[in-house]
Every structure is written in structure tokens, then in C-alpha cells.
VEXDREN-2710 file (C-alpha; in Angstrom, 1 decimal):
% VEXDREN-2710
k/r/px/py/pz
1/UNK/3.8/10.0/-5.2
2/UNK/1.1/10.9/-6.9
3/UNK/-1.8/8.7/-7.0
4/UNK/-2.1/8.8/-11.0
5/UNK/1.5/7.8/-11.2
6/UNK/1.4/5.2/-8.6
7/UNK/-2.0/3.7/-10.8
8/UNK/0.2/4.2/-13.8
9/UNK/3.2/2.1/-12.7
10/UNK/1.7/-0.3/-11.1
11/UNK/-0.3/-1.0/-14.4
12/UNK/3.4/-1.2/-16.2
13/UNK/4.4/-4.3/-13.4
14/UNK/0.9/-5.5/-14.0
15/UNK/1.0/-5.5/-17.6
16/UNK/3.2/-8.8/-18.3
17/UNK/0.6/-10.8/-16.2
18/UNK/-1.9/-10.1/-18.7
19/UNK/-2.5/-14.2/-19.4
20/UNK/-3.2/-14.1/-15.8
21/UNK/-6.7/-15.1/-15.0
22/UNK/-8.2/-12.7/-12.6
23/UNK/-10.6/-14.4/-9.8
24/UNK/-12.9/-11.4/-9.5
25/UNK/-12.7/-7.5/-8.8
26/UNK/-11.4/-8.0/-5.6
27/UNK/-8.6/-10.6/-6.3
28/UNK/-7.2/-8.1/-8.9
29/UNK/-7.3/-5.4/-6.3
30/UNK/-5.5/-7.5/-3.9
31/UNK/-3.0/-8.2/-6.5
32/UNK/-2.8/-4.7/-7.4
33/UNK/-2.4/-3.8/-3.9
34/UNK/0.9/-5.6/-3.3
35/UNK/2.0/-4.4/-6.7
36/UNK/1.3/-0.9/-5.0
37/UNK/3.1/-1.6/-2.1
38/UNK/6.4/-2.5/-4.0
39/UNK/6.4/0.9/-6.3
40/UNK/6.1/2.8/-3.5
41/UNK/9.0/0.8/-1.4
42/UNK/11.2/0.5/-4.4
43/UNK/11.0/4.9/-5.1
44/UNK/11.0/5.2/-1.3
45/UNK/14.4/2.7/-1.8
46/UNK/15.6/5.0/-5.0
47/UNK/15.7/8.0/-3.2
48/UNK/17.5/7.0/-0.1
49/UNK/20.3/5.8/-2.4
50/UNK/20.7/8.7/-4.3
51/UNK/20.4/10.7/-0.7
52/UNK/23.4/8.8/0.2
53/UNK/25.2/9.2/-3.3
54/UNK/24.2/6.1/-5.2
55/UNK/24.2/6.3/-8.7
56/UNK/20.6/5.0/-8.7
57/UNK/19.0/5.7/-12.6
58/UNK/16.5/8.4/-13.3
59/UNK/12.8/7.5/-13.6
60/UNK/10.3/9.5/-14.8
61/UNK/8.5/8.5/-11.7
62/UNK/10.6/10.6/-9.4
63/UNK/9.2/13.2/-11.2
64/UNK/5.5/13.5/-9.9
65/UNK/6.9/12.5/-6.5
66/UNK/4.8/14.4/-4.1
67/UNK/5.7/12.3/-0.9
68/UNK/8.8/14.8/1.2
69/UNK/11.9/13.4/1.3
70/UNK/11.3/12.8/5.4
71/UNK/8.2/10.4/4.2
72/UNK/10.2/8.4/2.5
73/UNK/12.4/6.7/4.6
74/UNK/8.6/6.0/6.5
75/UNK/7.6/4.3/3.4
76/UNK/10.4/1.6/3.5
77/UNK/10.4/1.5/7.3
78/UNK/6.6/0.6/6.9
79/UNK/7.5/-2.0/4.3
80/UNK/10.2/-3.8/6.7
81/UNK/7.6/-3.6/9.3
82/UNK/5.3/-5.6/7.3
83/UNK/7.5/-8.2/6.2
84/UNK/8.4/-8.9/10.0
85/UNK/4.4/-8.9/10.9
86/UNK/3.9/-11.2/7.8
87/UNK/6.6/-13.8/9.3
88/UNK/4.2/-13.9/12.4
89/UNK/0.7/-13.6/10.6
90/UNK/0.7/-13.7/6.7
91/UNK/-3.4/-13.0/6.9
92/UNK/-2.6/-10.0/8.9
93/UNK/0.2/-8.5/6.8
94/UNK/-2.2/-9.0/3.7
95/UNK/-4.9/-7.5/4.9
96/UNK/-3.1/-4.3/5.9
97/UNK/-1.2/-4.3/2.5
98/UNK/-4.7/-4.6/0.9
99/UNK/-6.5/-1.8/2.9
100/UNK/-3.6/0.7/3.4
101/UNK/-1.5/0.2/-0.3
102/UNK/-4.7/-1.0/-1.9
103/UNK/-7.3/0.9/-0.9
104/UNK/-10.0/-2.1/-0.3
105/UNK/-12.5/-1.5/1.5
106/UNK/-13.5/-4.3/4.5
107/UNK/-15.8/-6.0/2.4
108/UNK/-13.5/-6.1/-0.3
109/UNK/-10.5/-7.3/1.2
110/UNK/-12.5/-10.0/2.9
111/UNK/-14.2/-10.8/0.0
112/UNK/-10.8/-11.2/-1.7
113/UNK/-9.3/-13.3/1.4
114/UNK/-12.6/-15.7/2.4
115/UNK/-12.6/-14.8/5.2
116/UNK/-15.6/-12.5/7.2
117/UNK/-15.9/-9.0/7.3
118/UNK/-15.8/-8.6/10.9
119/UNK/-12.0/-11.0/10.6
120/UNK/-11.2/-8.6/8.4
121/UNK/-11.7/-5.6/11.0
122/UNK/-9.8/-7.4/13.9
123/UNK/-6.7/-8.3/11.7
124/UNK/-6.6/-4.3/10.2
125/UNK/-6.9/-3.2/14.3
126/UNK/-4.1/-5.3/14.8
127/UNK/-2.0/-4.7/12.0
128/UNK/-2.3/-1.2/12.9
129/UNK/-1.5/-1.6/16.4
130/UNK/1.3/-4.4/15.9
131/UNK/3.4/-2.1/12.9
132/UNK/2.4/1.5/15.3
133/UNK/4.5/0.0/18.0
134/UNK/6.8/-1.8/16.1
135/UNK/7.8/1.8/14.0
136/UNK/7.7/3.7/17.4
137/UNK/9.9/1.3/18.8
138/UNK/12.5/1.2/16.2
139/UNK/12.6/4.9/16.4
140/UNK/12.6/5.6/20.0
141/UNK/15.5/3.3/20.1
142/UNK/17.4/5.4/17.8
143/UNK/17.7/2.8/15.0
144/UNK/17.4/3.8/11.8
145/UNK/13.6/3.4/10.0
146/UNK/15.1/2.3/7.0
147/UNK/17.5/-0.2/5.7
148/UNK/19.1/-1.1/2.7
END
């Protein structure tokens, strides 16, 4: 997608929670971030339906989509990946959703978690490595990426 339409719906999901009382900068980024995460997964979801023939409804989104169709299936894959590494270690799963979806930089995210910079670092190598092996595994296996 492209990143002014991912800021722009992701601003839509935020909008209702505008009574919501925002920490600081970096709590609305890491809230942001995981609203991030699920456009992307839900378009990445939209277009594997209508792949397969679902009668998914249009959204302007789709429109400005510059990810292929290939990437897309990656996008959910990614997504079930993290969900799986968040059963084991929620911090972990955050701080890669924060980083990679969100864009936060290592002081940010760790300034939005309490936790230190250099926690921050070892959870994003890890994250990395754990969801790198997890995807490779799932696809040297011949399983699918993606599920519905």
C-alpha cells in the first residue's frame, strides 16, 4: 500500500478513540502501530479472498495498493507469525509490531514499553530471527503462508 493510504486508514480506525487519552508521542505511536498492522493484514486478507473468488466488497483502499499480489499473502503470513511469537513473548511480538508496522525507532519503542533501549534491541534481534525461521519454515514445508 501506499504509505499515505495506510496513514490515512489507520487515522479512520483511530478516529472513534478520539476520548482516548494519549500517554505521550510514543504511546500513540505504539497504538498507531498495531492499528497499522491490522490494515495492512485485513487488505492483505481482502485480496486473497477475492483471489479465490470471494465476494469480498470494494475499498477505495485497494486502489493505491502498491504491494504485488505475491507480497500479500507475506503480509498475512507475517501477521500469523506474530500472533504465534506473541503467545510465547507478548513484549517481543510488540516491539516488532512497533518497529516494523510502526516505524519507532529504538528509543521510541522503548520509551513507549518502559523498558531500556538496549531491551529493546535484543527483543527486535529476536523477533527477527524467531518470525525469519518460523516463515522459512512454513514455507520450506510446503504449507501455505497464509490462512484464512
Amino acid at each position: 500500500m501506499q504509505p499515505s493510504s495506510l496513514v490515512q486508514e489507520a487515522l479512520v480506525r483511530l478516529v472513534p478513540k478520539r476520548g482516548a487519552e494519549w500517554q505521550d508521542r510514543e504511546h500513540f505511536y505504539a497504538v498507531a502501530s498495531q492499528v497499522m498492522r491490522c490494515v495492512l493484514v485485513d487488505h492483505a486478507r481482502r485480496h486473497a479472498r477475492a483471489k479465490r473468488g470471494g465476494q469480498s466488497p470494494h475499498v477505495a483502499i485497494d486502489q493505491a495498493a502498491v504491494l504485488s499480489p505475491e507480497r500479500l499473502d507475506e503480509v498475512v503470513a507475517v501477521d500469523l507469525a506474530l500472533q504465534r511469537l506473541a503467545e510465547l513473548d507478548p513484549r517481543k511480538s510488540r516491539v516488532f509490531e512497533m518497529r516494523f508496522f510502526g516505524g519507532l525507532t529504538l528509543d521510541e519503542t522503548a520509551q513507549a514499553l518502559g523498558v531500556g533501549t538496549r531491551t529493546v534491541l535484543r527483543d527486535w534481534r529476536f523477533a527477527c530471527a524467531w518470525l525469519r525461521r518460523e516463515l522459512s519454515q512454513g514455507a520450506s514445508q510446503g504449507e501455505p503462508l497464509a490462512a484464512d
